[in-house]
C-alpha positions in Angstrom: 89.4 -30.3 12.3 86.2 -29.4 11.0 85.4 -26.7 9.3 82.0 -25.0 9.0 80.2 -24.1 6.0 77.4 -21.7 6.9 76.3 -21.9 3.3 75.8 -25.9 3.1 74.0 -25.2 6.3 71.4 -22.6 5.2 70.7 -25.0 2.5 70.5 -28.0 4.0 67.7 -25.7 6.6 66.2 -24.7 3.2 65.5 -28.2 2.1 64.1 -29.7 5.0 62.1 -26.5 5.3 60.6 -27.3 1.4 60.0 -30.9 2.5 58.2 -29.6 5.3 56.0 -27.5 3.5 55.5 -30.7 0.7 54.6 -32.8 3.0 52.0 -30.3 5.0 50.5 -29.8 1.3 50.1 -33.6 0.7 48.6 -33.9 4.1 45.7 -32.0 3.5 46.8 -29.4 5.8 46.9 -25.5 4.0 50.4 -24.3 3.1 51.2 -21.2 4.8 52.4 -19.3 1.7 51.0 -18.8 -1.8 54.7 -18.5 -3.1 57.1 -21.8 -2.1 58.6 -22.0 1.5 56.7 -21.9 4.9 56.6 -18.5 5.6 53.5 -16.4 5.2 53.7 -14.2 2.4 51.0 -12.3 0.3 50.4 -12.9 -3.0 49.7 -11.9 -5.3 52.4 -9.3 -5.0 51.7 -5.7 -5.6 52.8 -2.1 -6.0 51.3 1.0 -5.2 51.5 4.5 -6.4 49.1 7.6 -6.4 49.6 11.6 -7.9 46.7 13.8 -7.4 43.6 12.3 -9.0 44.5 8.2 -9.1 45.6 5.6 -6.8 47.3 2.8 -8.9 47.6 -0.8 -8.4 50.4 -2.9 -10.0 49.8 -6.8 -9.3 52.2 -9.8 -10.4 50.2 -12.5 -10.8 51.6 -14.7 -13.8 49.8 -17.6 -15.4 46.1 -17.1 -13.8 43.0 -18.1 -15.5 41.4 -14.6 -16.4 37.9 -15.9 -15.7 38.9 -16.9 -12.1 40.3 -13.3 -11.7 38.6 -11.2 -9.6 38.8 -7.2 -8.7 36.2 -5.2 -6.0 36.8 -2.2 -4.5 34.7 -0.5 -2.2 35.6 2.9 -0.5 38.7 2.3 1.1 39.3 -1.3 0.5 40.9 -3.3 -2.8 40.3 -7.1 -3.2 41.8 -9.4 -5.7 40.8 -13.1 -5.7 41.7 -15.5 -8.5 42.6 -19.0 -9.0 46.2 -20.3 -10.2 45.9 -23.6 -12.1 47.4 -27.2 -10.9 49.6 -28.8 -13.0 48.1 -32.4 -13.8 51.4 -34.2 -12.4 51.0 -36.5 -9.8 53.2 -35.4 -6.3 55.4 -37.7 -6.3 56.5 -37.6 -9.7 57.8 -33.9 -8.7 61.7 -33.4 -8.5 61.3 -30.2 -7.3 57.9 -27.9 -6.3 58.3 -24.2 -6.7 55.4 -22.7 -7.8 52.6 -23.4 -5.7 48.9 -22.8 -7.3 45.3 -22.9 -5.8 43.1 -20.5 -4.8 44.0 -16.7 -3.4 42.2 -14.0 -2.0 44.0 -10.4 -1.2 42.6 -7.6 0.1 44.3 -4.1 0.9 43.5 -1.2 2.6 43.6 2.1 0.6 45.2 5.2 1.8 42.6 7.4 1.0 38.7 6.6 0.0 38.5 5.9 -3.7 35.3 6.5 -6.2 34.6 2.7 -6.7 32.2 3.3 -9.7 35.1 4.1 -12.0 37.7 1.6 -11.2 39.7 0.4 -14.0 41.5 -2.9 -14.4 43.3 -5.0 -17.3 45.7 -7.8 -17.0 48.2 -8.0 -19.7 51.4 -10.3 -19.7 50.9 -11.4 -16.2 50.4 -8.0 -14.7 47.4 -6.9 -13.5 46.7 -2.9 -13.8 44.2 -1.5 -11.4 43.8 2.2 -11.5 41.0 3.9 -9.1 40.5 7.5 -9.0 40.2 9.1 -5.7 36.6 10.2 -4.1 36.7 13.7 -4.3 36.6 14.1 -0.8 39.9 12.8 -1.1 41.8 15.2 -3.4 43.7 18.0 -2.2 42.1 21.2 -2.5 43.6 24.8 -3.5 42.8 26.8 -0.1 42.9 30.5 -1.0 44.9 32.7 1.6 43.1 35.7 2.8 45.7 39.0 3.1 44.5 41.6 5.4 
């Protein structure tokens, strides 16, 4: 009697999905993720927060060249291109291919319009900060309420 192991299984899948996705790479043909596996998924990754006056951008993006790096930001839009560098190893010499490197290109829509002039950004320890204060249009406004 055999019994099955729904763990072996899953990474069995998971292997012959990588070797999938290596072999697409070597091909010539463009992986469908920045990040390993086949799935499409954005990178860099990011979170987002706002209060009252700023919209703020949190980006992981590790080991990037900061002069590949790039921010715009236009009224209601946020783009982040860059370039992760290849390691000088030849493929097959590679045990094992995890992080994946090239050139990216991300672009978000913002929830509200943003004043584009006075974006700020810094990268520091792999993190890129983006803060962009909102147009004035944008911030909530005191309505005064009229008693009869």
């Amino acid at each position: 009697m055999s019994i099955w192991n729904f763990l072996k299984e899953m990474d069995q899948l998971q292997s012959q999905l990588g070797e999938l996705a290596r072999l697409n790479s070597i091909s010539g043909w463009p992986r469908m993720a920045f990040l390993p596996g086949v799935s499409a998924r954005h990178f860099p990754m990011m979170n987002i927060s706002s209060d009252d006056q700023n919209i703020v951008v949190e980006a992981l993006a590790p080991g990037l060249a900061t002069e590949s790096l790039k921010v715009t930001a236009l009224r209601d839009k946020l783009t982040i291109s860059g370039e992760k560098a290849r390691m000088n190893v030849d493929s097959e010499k590679y045990h094992r291919s995890e992080r994946s490197a090239g050139k990216f290109t991300r672009t978000i829509e913002l929830p509200v319009p943003i004043d584009p002039d006075r974006v700020q950004a810094e990268y520091n320890n792999g993190i890129l900060k983006i803060s962009m204060p909102k147009a004035e249009e944008a911030k909530p406004r005191q309505i005064e309420i009229k008693l009869d």
